[in-house]
C-alpha positions as CSV (number, residue, x, y, z in Angstrom):
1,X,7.5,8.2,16.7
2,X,7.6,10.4,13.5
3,X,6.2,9.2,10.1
4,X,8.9,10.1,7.7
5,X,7.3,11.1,4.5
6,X,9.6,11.8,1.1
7,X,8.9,15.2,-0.1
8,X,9.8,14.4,-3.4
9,X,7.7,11.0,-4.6
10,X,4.7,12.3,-6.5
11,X,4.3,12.8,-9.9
12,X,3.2,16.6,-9.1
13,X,5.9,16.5,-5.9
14,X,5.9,18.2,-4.0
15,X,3.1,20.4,-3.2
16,X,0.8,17.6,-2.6
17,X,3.3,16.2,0.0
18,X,3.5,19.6,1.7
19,X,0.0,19.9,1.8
20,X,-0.5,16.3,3.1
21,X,2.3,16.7,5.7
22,X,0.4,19.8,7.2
23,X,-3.3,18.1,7.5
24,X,-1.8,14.9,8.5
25,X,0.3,16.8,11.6
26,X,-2.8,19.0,12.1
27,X,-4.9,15.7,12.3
28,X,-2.8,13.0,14.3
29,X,-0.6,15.5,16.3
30,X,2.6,13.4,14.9
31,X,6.0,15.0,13.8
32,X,6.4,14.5,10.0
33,X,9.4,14.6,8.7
34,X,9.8,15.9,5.2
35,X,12.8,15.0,3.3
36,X,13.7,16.3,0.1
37,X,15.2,19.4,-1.2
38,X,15.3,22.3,1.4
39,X,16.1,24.9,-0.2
40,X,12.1,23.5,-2.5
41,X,10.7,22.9,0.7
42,X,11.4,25.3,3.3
43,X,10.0,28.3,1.5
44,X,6.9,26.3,0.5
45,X,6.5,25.8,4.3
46,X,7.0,28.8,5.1
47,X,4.4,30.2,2.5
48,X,1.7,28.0,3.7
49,X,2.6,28.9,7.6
50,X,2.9,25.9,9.0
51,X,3.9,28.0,12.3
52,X,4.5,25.3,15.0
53,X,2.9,22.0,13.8
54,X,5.6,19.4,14.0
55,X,6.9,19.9,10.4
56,X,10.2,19.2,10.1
57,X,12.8,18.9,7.0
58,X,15.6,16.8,6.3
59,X,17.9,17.8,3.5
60,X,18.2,15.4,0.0
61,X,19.7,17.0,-2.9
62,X,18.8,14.3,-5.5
63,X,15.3,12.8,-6.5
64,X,14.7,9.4,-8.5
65,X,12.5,9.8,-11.2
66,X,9.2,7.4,-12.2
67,X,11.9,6.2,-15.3
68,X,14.6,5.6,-13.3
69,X,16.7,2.5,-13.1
70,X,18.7,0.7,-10.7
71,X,21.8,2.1,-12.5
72,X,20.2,5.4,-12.6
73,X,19.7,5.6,-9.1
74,X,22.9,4.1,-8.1
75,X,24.5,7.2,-8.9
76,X,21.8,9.3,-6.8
77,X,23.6,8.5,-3.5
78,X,21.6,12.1,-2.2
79,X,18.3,11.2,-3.2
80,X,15.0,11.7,-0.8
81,X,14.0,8.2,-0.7
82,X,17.5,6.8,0.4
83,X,17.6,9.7,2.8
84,X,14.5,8.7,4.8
85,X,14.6,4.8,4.5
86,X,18.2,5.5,6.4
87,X,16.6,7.5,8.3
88,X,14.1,4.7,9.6
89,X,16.6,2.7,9.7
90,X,18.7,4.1,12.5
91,X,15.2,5.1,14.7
92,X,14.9,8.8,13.6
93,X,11.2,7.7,12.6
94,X,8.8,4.7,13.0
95,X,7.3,4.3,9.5
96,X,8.5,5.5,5.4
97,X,5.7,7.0,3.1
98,X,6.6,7.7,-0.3
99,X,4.3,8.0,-3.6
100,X,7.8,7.5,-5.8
101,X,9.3,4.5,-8.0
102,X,7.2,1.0,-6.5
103,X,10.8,-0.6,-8.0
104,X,13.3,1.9,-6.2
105,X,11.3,2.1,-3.2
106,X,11.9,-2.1,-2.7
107,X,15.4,-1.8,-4.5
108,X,16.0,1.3,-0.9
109,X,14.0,-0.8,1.4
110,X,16.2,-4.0,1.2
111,X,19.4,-2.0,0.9
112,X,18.5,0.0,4.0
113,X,16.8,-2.2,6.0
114,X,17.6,-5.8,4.7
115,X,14.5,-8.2,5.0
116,X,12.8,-9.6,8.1
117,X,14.6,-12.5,9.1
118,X,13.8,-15.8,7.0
119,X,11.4,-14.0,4.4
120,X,12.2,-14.9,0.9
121,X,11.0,-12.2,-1.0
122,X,8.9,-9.4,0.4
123,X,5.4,-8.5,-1.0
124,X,3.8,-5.4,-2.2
125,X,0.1,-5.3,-0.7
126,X,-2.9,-3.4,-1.1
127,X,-6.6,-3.1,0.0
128,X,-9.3,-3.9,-2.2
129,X,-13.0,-2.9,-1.9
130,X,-14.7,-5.7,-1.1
131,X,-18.4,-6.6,-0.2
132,X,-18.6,-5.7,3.6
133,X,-15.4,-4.4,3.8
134,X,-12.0,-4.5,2.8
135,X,-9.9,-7.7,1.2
136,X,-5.5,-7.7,2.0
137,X,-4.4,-8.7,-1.6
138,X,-1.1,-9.2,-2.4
139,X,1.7,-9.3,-3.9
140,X,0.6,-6.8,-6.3
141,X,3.2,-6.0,-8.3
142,X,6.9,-6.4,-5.9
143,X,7.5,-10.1,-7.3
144,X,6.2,-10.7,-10.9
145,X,8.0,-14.4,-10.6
146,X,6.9,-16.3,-7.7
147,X,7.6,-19.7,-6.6
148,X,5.4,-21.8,-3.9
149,X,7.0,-21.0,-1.2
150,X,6.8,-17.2,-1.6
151,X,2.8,-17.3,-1.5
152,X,3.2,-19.4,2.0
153,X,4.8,-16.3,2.8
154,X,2.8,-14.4,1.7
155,X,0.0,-16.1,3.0
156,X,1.0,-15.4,6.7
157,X,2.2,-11.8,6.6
158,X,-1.5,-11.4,4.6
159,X,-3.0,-13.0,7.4
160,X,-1.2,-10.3,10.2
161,X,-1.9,-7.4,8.3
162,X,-5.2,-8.3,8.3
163,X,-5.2,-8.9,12.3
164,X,-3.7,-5.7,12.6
165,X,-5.4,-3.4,10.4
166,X,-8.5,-4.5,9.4
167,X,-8.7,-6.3,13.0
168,X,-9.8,-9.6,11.4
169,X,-9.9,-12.5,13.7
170,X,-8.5,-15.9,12.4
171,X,-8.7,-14.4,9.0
172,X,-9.9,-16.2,5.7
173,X,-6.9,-16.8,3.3
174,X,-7.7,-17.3,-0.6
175,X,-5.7,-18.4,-3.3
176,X,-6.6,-16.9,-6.4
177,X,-7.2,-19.0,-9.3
178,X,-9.6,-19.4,-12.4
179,X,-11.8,-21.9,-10.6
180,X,-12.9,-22.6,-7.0
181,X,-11.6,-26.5,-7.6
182,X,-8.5,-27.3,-6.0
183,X,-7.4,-28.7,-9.3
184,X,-7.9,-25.1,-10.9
185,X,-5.2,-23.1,-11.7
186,X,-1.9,-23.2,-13.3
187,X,1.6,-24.6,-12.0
188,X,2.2,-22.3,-9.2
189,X,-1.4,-22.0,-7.7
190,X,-1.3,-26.3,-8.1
191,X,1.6,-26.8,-6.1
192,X,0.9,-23.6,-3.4
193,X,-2.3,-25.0,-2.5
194,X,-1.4,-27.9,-0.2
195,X,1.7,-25.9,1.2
196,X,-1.5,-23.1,2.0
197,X,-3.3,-25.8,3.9
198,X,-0.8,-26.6,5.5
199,X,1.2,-23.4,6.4
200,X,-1.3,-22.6,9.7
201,X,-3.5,-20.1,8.2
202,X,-7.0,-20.0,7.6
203,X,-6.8,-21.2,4.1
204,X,-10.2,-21.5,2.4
205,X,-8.9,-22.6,-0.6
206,X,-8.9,-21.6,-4.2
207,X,-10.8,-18.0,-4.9
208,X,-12.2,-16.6,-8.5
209,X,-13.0,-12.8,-8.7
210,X,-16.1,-13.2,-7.7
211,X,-15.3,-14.6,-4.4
212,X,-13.0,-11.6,-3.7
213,X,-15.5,-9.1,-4.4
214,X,-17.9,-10.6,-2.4
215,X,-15.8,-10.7,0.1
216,X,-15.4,-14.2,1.1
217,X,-11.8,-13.8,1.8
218,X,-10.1,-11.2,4.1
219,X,-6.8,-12.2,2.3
220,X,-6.2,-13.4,-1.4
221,X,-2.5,-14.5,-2.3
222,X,-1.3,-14.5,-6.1
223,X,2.1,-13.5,-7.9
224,X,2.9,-9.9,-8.8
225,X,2.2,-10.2,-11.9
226,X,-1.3,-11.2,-11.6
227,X,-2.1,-8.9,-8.6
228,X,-1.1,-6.0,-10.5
229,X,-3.0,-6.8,-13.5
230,X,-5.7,-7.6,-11.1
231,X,-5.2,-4.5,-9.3
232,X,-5.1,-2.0,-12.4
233,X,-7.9,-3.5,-14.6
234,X,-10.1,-3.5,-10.8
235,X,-9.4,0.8,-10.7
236,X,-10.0,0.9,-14.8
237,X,-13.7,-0.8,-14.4
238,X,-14.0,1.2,-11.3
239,X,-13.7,4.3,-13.5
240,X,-15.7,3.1,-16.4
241,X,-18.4,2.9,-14.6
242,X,-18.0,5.7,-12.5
243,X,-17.5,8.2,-15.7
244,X,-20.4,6.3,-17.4
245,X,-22.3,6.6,-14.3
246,X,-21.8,10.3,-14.3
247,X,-22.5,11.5,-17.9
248,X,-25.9,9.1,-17.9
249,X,-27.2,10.7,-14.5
250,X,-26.5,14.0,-16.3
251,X,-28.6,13.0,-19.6
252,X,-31.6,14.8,-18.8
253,X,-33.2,16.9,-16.2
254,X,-35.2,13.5,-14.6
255,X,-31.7,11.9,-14.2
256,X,-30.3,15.1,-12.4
257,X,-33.3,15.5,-10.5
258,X,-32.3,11.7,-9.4
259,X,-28.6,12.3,-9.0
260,X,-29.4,15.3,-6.4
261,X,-31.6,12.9,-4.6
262,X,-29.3,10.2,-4.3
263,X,-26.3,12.8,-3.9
264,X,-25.3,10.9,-0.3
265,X,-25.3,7.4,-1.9
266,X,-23.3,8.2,-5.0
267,X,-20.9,9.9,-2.6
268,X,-20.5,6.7,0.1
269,X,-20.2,4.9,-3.3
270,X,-17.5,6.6,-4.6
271,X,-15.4,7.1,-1.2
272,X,-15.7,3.6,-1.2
273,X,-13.6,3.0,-4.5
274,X,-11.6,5.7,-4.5
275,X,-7.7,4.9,-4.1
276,X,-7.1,8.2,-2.2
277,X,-9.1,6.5,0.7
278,X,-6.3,4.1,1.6
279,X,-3.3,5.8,-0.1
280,X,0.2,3.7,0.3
281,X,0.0,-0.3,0.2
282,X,2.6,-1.7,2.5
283,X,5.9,-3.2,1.5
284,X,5.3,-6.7,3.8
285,X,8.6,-8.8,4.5
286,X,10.6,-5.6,4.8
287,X,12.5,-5.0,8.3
288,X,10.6,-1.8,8.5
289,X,7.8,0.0,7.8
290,X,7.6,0.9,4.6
291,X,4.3,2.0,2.9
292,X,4.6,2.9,-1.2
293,X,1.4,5.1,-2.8
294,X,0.9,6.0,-6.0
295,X,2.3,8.8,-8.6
296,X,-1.1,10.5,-8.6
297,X,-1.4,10.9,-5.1
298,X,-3.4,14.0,-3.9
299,X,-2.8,15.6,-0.7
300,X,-5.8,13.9,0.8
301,X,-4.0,9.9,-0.5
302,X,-1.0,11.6,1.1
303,X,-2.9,12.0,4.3
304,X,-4.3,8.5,4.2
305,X,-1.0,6.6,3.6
306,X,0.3,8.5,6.8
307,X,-3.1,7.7,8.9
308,X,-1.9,4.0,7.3
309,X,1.5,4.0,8.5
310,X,0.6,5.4,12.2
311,X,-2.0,2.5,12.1
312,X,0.7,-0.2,11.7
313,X,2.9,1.4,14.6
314,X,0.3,2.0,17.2
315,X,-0.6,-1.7,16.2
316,X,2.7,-3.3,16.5
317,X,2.7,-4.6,13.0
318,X,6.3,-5.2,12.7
319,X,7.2,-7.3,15.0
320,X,3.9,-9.4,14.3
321,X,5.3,-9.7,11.5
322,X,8.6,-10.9,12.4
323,X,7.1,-13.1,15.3
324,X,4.8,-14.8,12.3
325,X,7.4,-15.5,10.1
326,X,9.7,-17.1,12.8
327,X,6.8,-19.3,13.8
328,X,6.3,-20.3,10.5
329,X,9.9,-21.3,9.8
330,X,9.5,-23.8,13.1
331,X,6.5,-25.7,11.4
């Protein structure tokens, strides 16, 4: 099915949507379906020949801004992210990309598509960098209030996701915390932890940082709040010591001499960290697949949130997901 992709998210929309929509149909052989302004997008299209490559446009006259607000968008009834969440809603596409508003994108997604039955409140996940691979951390920034229950939930769709795209067997869940102890933690990670072990996942209990990184957990659960501090002070050290790494390898004639010979490990290093890599982090609890990147996507993060989304349809992930949940609400 087509991956429908608004044209009009990023903060530099929407040439690197364009851009990305051509590479990803040149790549997967997939219609995308670009929706946003046509009289922006066809000529754009046009100019960078996108001949026969299964390209399409849907019209949207409005776009929602980074700054907009509920009652902002409310008046937007045109706009490109309402346009294509309606459109996955009535089976024009199997899977939503966008690189807009995290808070609009949810705000569309439950008005479009309602939640998967019996979910309390769906997550925002994303894929960390982890020692031997990749950790599923969420929520990340959908619920910055949480309650117990919500992390069981959390907990389970975690533990699918990672089944389904990281193909993790019987995954390890975490809880993070500020100690390893089961009587770490404040009120909410002291009265998830016995609903976690007993939920039905792999729960390995209470996980610091360190754990994460090291990548004794395929899954780590916290609140929105946490996750996204978590997640933006991970990318800010990520940098540091990426742009320190950088201006002390070019210090001095040895240290470039090293660079150039360590050229292919610096680059594995970097692909490794970079954000572009994965793209979009799916919206998890959602009746539909819904995957949210960020502003600064690129055309290449464009590309990878769509290789992302046609991962969790060839996979089945949504109705896992919905099979999960139901199972969980029988226990």
């Amino acid at each position: 099915m087509a991956i429908i992709l608004d044209a009009m998210g990023s903060d530099q929309r929407p040439e690197p949507e364009i851009s990305g929509a051509i590479e990803a149909a040149l790549q997967f052989n997939e219609e995308i379906i670009l929706v946003g302004d046509e009289n922006v997008l066809n000529p754009r299209l046009k100019a960078a020949g996108v001949g026969s490559l299964p390209v399409t446009v849907v019209h949207a006259s409005e776009t929602i801004d980074m700054t907009d607000k509920i009652e902002d968008v409310r008046s937007k009834k045109d706009n490109s992210m309402r346009v294509g969440m309606d459109l996955l809603a009535t089976g024009r596409g199997g899977a939503f990309v966008t690189a807009g508003n995290t808070g609009m994108a949810m705000y569309h997604a439950k008005k479009s598509l309602s939640d998967i039955p019996g979910v309390i409140r769906p997550a925002l996940s994303a894929l960390f960098p982890v020692k031997g691979g990749k950790c599923v951390v969420l929520d990340i920034g959908a619920n910055a209030e949480c309650r117990p229950e919500f992390l069981v939930q959390f907990a389970v769709m975690g533990s699918v996701y990672a089944e389904k795209m990281l193909d993790k067997s019987n995954p390890r869940v975490g809880l993070l915390s500020n100690g390893e102890e089961a009587v770490k933690g404040n009120t909410l990670v002291k009265e998830s932890y016995p609903l976690l072990a007993s939920c039905g996942v792999n729960f390995i209990g209470n996980v610091e940082g360190k754990e994460l990184f090291g990548g004794e957990a395929d899954v780590v659960i916290t609140d929105g709040f946490t996750g996204n501090v978590l997640l933006k002070s991970s990318e800010a050290v990520a940098k540091l010591i990426t742009d320190s790494l950088k201006i002390e390898l070019m210090s001095s004639l040895n240290t470039k001499i090293g660079a150039l010979l360590a050229k292919s490990a610096f680059r594995n290093i970097k692909k490794l960290i970079d954000p572009s890599e994965v793209g979009a982090a799916p919206l998890l609890g959602i009746d539909g697949l819904v995957f949210v990147g960020h502003g600064r996507s690129d055309s290449r993060a464009i590309v990878s949130s769509i290789r992302q989304a046609k991962m969790a349809l060839d996979s089945g992930l949504l109705p896992s997901l919905r099979t999960a949940i139901q199972n969980a609400l029988g226990k």
